[in-house]
C-alpha positions in Angstrom: -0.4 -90.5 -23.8 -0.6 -87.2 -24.9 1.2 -84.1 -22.9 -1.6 -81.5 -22.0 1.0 -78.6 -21.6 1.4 -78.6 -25.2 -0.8 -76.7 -27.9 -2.1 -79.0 -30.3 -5.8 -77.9 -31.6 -6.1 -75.5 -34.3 -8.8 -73.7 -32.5 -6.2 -72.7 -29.8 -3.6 -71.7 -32.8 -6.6 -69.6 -33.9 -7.7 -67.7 -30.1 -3.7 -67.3 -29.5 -3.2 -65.6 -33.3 -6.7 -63.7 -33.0 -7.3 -62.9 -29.3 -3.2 -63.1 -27.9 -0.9 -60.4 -27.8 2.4 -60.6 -30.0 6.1 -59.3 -29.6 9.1 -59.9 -31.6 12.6 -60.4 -30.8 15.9 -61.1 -32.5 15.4 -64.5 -32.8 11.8 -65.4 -31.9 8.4 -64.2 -31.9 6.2 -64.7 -28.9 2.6 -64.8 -28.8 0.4 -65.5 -25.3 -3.2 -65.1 -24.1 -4.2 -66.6 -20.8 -5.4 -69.8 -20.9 -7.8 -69.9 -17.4 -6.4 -73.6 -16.7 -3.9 -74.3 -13.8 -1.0 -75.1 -16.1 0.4 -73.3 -18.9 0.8 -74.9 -22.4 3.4 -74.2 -25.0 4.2 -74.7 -28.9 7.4 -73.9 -30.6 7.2 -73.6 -34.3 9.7 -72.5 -37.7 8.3 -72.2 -40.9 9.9 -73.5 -44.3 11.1 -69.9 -44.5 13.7 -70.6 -41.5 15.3 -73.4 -43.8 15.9 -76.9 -44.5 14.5 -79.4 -41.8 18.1 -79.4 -40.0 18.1 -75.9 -39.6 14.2 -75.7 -38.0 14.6 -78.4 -35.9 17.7 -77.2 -34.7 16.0 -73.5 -33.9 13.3 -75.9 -32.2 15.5 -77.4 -29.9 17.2 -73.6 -29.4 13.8 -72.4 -28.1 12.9 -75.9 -26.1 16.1 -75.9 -24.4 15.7 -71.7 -23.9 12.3 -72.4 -22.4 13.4 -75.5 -20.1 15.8 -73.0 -18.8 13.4 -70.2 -18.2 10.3 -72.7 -17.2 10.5 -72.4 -13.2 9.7 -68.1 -13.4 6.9 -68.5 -15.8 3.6 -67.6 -14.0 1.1 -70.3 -14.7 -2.0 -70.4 -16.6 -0.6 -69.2 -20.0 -0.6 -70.4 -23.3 3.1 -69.4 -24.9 4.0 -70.0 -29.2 7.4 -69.4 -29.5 8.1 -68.7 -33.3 11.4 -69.3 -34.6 12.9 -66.0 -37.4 15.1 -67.2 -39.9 18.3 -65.6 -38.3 17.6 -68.1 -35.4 18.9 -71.4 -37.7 22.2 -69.6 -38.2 25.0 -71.4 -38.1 26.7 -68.8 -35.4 23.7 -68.5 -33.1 24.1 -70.3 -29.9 21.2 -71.6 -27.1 22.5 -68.3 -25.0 21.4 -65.6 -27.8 18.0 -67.3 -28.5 17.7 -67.5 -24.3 18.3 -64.1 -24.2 15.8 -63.3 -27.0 13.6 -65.3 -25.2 14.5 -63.6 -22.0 13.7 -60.4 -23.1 10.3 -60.9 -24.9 8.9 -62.6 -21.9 10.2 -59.6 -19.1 9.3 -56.9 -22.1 5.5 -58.4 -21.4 5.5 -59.2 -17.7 5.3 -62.5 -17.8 9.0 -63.6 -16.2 9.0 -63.4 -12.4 
């Protein structure tokens, strides 16, 4: 069974990219749009740029585990790409940076409670 808080169709890639608003951070770039559904829906994504497939799915699991963290004072009814920047997969960077990135995109736009 599939999740339906996660973004999957290419037509809501496309209305997030075309109709959304964008910011950028350190390590991530956010884009949202409301969504007019009761829950919110998410997608985290890094590029070949970011690196190998160890170093994006380790920046995925920065932003899932930043997100889990921040999850309870998101409002509801948003849907939320996190985009992974190449200086997110360094070696250095720990789950509190990328948090704080996270942090600070998502207060910089409203959207934390």
């Amino acid at each position: 069974m599939l999740k339906p808080d996660v973004l999957r169709n290419k037509k809501d890639f496309s209305a997030l990219y075309g109709k959304g608003k964008s910011a950028g951070g350190r390590y991530v770039v956010l884009f949202f749009k409301k969504n007019g559904l009761g829950y919110s829906r998410k997608a985290f994504l890094a590029s070949k740029k970011v690196g190998n497939s160890v170093r994006r799915n380790r920046a995925r699991r920065l932003m899932k585990e930043s997100y889990r963290r921040l999850a309870e004072r998101l409002p509801v009814g948003y849907d939320l790409l996190f985009i992974a920047r190449k200086s997110a997969a360094d070696s250095g960077v720990k789950c509190g940076d990328v948090g704080d990135s996270m942090r600070a995109l998502l207060r910089k736009n409203g959207l934390l409670k």
